[in-house]
C-alpha positions as CSV (number, residue, x, y, z in Angstrom):
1,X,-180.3,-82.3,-78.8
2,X,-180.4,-78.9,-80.3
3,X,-178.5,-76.1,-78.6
4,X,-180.3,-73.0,-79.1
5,X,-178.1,-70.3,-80.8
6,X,-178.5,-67.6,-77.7
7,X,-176.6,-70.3,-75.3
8,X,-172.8,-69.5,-74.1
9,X,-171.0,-72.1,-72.4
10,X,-170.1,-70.4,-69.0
11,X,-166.2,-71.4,-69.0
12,X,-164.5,-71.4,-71.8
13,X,-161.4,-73.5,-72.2
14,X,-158.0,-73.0,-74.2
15,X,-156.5,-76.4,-75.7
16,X,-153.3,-75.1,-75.0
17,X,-153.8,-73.8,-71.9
18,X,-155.1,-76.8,-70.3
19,X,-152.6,-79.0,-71.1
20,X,-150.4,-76.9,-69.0
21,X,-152.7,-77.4,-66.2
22,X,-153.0,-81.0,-66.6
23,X,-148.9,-81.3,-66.5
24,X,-148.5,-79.2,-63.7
25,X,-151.5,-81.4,-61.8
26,X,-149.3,-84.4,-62.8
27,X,-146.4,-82.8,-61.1
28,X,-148.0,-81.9,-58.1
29,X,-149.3,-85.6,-57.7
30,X,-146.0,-87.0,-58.1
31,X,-145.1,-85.1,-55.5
32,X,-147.4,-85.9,-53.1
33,X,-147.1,-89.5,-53.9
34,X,-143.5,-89.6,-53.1
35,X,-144.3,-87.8,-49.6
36,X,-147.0,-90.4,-49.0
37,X,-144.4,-93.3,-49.7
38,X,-141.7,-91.9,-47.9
39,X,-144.0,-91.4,-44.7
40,X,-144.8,-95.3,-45.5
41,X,-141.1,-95.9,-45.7
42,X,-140.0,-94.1,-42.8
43,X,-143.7,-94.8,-40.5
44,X,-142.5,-96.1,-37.4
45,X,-138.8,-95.3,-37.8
46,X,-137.3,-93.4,-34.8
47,X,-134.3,-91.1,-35.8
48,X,-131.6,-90.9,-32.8
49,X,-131.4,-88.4,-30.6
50,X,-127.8,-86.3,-30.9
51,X,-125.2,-88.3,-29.2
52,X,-124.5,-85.3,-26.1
53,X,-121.0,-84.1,-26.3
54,X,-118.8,-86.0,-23.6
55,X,-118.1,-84.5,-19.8
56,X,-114.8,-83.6,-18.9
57,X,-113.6,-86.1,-16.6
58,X,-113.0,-85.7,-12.9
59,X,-109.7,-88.0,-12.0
60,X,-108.5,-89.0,-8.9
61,X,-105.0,-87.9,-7.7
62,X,-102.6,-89.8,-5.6
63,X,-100.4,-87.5,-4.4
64,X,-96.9,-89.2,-3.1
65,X,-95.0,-86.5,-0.9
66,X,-98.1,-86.5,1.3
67,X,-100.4,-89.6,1.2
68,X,-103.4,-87.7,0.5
69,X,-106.2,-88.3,-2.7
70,X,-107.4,-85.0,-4.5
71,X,-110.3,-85.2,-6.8
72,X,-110.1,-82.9,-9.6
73,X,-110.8,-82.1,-13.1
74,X,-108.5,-83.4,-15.4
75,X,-108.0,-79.9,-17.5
76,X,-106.9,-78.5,-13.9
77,X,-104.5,-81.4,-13.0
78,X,-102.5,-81.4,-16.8
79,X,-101.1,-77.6,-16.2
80,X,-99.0,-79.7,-13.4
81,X,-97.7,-82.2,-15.7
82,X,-96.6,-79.9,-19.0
83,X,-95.0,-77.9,-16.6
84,X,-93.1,-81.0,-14.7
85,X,-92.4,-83.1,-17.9
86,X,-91.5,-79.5,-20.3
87,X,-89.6,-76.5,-19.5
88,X,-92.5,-74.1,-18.8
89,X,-90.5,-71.4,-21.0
90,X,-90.0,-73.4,-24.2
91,X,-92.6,-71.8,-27.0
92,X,-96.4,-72.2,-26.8
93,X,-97.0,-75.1,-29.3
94,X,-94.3,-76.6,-27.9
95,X,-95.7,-77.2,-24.7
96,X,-99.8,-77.6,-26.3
97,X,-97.9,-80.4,-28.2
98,X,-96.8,-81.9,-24.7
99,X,-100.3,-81.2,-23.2
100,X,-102.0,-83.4,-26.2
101,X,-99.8,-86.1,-25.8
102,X,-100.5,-86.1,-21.7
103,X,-104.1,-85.9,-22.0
104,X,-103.7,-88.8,-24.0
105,X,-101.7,-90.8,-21.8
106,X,-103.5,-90.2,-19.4
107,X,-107.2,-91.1,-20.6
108,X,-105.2,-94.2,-22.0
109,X,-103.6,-94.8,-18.3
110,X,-107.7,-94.6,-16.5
111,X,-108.7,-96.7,-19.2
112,X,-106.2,-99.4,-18.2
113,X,-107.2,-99.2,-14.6
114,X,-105.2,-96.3,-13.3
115,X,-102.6,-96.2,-10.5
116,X,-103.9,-100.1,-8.8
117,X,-101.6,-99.5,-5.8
118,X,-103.2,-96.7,-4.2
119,X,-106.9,-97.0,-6.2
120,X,-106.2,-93.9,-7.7
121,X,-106.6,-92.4,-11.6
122,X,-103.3,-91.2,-11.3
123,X,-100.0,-90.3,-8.7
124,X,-98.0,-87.6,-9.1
125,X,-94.8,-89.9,-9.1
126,X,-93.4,-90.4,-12.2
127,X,-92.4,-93.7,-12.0
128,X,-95.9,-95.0,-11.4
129,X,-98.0,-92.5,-13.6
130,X,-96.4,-88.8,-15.1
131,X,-94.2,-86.4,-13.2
132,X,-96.5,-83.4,-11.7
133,X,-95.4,-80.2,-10.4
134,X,-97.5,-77.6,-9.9
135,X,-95.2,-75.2,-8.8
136,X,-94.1,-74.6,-12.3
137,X,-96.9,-73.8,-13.7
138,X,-96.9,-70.5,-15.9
139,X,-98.9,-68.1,-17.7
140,X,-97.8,-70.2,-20.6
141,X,-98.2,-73.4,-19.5
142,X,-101.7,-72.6,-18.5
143,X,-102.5,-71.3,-22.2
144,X,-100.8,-74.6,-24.0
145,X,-103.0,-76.5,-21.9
146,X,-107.1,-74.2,-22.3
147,X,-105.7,-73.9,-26.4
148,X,-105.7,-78.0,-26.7
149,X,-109.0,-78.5,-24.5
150,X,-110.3,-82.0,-24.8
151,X,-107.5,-82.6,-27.7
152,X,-106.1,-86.5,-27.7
153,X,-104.5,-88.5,-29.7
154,X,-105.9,-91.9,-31.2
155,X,-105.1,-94.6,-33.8
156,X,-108.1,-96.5,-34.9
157,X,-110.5,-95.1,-32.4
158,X,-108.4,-96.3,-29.3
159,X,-105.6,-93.9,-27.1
160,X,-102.0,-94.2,-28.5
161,X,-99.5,-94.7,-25.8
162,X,-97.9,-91.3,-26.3
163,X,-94.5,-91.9,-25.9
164,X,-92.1,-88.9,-25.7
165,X,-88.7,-87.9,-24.4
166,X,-86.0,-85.4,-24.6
167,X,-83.4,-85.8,-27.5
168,X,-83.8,-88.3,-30.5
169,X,-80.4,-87.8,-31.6
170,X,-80.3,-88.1,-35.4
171,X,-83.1,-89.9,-35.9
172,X,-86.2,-91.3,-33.6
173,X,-86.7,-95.3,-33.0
174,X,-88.7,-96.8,-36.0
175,X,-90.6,-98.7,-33.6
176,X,-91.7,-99.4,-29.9
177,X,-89.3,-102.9,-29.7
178,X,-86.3,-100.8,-31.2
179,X,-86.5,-98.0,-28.6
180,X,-88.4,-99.6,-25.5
181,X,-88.2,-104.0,-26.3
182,X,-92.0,-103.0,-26.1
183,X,-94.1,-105.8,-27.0
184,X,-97.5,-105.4,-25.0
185,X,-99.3,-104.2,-27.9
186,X,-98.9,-103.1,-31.6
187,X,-98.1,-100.0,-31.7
188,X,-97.7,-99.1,-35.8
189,X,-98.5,-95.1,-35.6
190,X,-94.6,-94.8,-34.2
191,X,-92.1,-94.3,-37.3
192,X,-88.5,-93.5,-37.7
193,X,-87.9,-89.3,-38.4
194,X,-85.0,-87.0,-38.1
195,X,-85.0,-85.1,-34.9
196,X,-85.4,-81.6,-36.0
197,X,-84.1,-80.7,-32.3
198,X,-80.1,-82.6,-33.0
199,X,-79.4,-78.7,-34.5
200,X,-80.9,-76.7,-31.3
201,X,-80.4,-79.4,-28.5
202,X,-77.9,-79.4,-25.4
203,X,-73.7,-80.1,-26.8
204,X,-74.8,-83.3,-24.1
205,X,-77.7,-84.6,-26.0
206,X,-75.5,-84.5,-29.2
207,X,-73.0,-86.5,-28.0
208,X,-72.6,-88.0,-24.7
209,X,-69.9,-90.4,-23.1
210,X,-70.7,-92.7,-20.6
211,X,-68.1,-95.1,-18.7
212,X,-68.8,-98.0,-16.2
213,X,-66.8,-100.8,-14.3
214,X,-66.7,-104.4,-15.6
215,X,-68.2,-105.2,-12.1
216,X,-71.1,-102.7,-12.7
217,X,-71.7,-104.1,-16.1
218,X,-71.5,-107.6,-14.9
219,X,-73.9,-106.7,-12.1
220,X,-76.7,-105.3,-14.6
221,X,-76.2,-108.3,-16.7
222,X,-77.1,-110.9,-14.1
223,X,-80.0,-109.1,-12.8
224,X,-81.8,-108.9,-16.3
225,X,-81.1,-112.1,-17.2
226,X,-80.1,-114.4,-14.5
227,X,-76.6,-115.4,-16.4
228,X,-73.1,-114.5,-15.3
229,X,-71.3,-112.5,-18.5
230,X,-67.9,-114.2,-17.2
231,X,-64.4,-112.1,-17.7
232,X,-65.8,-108.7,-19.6
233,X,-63.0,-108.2,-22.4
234,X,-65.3,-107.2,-25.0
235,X,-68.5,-105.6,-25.5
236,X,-69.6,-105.4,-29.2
237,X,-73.3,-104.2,-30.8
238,X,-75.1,-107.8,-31.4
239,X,-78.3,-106.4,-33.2
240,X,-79.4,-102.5,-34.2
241,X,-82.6,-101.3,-35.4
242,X,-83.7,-99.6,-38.4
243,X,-83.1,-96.0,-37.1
244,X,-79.6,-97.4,-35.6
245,X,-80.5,-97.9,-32.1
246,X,-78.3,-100.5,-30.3
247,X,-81.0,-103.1,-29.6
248,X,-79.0,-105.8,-28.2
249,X,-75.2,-106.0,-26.7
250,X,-72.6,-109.1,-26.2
251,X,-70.9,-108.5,-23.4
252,X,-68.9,-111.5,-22.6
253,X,-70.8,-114.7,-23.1
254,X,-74.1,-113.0,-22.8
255,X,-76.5,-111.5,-25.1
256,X,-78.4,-108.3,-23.5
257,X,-81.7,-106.2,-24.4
258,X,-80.1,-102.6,-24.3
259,X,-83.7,-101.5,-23.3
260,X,-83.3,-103.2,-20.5
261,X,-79.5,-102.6,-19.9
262,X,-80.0,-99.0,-19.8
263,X,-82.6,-99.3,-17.0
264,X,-80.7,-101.4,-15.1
265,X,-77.1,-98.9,-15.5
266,X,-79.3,-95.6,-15.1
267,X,-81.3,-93.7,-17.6
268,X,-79.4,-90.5,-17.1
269,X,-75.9,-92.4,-17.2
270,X,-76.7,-94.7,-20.4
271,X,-78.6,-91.7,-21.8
272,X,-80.1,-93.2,-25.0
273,X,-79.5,-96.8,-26.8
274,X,-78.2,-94.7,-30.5
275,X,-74.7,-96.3,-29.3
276,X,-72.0,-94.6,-31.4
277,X,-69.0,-96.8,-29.8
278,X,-67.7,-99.2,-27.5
279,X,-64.3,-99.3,-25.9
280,X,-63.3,-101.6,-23.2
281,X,-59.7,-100.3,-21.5
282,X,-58.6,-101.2,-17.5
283,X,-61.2,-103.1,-16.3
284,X,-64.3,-100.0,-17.6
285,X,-66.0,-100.0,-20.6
286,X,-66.7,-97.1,-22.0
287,X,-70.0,-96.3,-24.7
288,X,-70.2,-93.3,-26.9
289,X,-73.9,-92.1,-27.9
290,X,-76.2,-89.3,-29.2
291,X,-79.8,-88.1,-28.0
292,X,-81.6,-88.0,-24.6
293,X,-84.4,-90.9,-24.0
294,X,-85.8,-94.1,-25.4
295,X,-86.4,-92.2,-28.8
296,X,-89.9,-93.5,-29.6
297,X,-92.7,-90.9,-30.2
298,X,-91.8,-87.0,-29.7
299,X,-88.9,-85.4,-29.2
300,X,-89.3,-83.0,-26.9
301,X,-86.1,-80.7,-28.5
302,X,-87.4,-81.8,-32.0
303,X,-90.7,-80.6,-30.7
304,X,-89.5,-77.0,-29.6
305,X,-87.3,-77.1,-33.3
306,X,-90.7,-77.1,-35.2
307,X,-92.9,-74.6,-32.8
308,X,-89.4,-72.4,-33.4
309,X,-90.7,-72.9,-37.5
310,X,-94.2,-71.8,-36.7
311,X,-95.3,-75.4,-36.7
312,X,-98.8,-76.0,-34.9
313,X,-99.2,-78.6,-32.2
314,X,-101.1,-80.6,-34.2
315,X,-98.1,-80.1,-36.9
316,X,-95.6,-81.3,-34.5
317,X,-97.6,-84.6,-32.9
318,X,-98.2,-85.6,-36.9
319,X,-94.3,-85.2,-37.5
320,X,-93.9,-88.0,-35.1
321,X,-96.6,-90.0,-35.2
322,X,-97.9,-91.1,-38.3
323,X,-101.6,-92.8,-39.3
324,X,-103.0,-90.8,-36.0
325,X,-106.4,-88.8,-35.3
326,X,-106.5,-85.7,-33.8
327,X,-110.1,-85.5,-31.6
328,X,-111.6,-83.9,-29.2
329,X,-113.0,-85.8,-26.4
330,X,-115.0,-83.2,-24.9
């Protein structure tokens, strides 16, 4: 066919030109096709909603002077505890360190069942639950407990116990058996520190002497184990734990749990199991000791050492506890 010489093609195209066009079409189609099999991938597939944030709990409170049940929000019943279980004037992260670890204990607490004698979340007697008093609630006590909102402790996605007390002495238990002869559950987040409280704490919580009659002694024996010590002329340390906690006692012919013996003679007469010495002299026997408490967990002194050094609460629950996870829980 014969193109007559007056003819111009209407679109002229550039070699070069068009193979730029032809790799930016290729481009564009990979594109697409990776859309279109990404659709195919994912066709049908639902993607979860966002798990909603948890409600603070509402817990109900047994409350033991009077008989009576209160329902109440959990962040308004803790400002009662810190301020029962802390001195409401110790410094800030102090007592948000003390709120953590009772919010903890008690979410843990609820989660076990609560206070089964009266059907109750929680009493306000100490020996069942936490002590609670809200006449010693503060400005500060209030703060310590809105700055932690939520804040609990857990180890591997469950509630620690939060274990705390007053004095450590030298050094906190290394484990739940050594300070408490708890065996209910593992509990590996406890570990053995120095109480940074022993340099700020009470002359009585560095030292401490406590004396008691062979009858009293013999007495506690027999109703922790069932067995009759015989003639009490010597008392000696049978066992101590890594931190250097007494953990069992001979006295006479019978081997005793000091846990368990310092229950049965009075916490605030036996005042910690970190038994220095033993004398036994006209018919009493006499132990020398250091620290304030079981020793497992926080030390409240040691606690108000380290908010005293600027420490955060968070700090201060990580000093003790080791292996743990701060969270919120709403």
């Amino acid at each position: 066919m014969h193109t007559p010489a007056s003819f111009r093609p209407i679109i002229r195209l550039n070699p070069l030109k068009a193979g730029k066009d032809m790799a930016r079409g290729f481009k564009l189609a990979a594109v697409l096709l990776n859309i279109l099999l990404l659709s195919q991938l994912f066709a049908g597939c639902r993607v979860p909603a966002r798990k909603p944030a948890a409600q603070e709990p509402i817990i109900s409170l047994y409350v033991n002077q009077t008989g009576e049940v209160k329902r109440m929000k959990i962040e308004d019943y803790l400002p009662g505890v810190v301020a029962a279980e802390m001195d409401p004037t110790w410094p800030l992260n102090a007592l948000a360190a003390q709120a953590i670890l009772a919010r903890t204990f008690t979410m843990k607490k609820i989660q076990e069942g609560g206070v089964k004698a009266h059907g109750t979340d929680a009493s306000t007697s100490v020996e069942e639950f936490q002590a609670y008093d809200p006449t010693k609630i503060n400005d500060n006590v209030r703060r310590a407990v809105e700055m932690t909102r939520g804040e609990v402790v857990k180890y591997n996605g469950n509630y620690i116990n939060a274990w705390f007390y007053a004095s450590g002495g030298s050094r906190t238990a290394s484990s739940a058996i050594e300070g408490l002869n708890f065996r209910s559950e593992p509990a590996p987040y406890i570990q053995s520190v120095p109480d940074p409280g022993m340099a700020i704490t009470t002359a009585e919580n560095k030292s401490w002497t406590a004396s008691f009659s062979n009858a009293e002694l013999a007495a506690a024996v027999r109703k922790i184990t069932g067995q009759d010590p015989g003639p009490i002329t010597s008392v000696r340390v049978a066992a101590r734990g890594p931190s250097g906690r007494a953990t069992q006692l001979r006295i006479g012919r019978v081997t005793v749990d000091v846990p368990a013996l310092r229950l049965a003679l009075g916490n605030d007469r036996l005042r910690s199991t970190l038994i220095t010495g033993i004398t036994t002299s006209g018919g009493r026997v006499t132990f020398k000791g250091e620290g304030y408490g079981h020793g497992v967990g926080m030390s409240q002194w040691g606690a108000r050492a380290l908010a005293q050094q600027g420490k955060s609460p968070q700090d201060i629950i990580k000093y003790f506890f080791k292996d743990i996870q701060l969270v919120k829980a709403w």
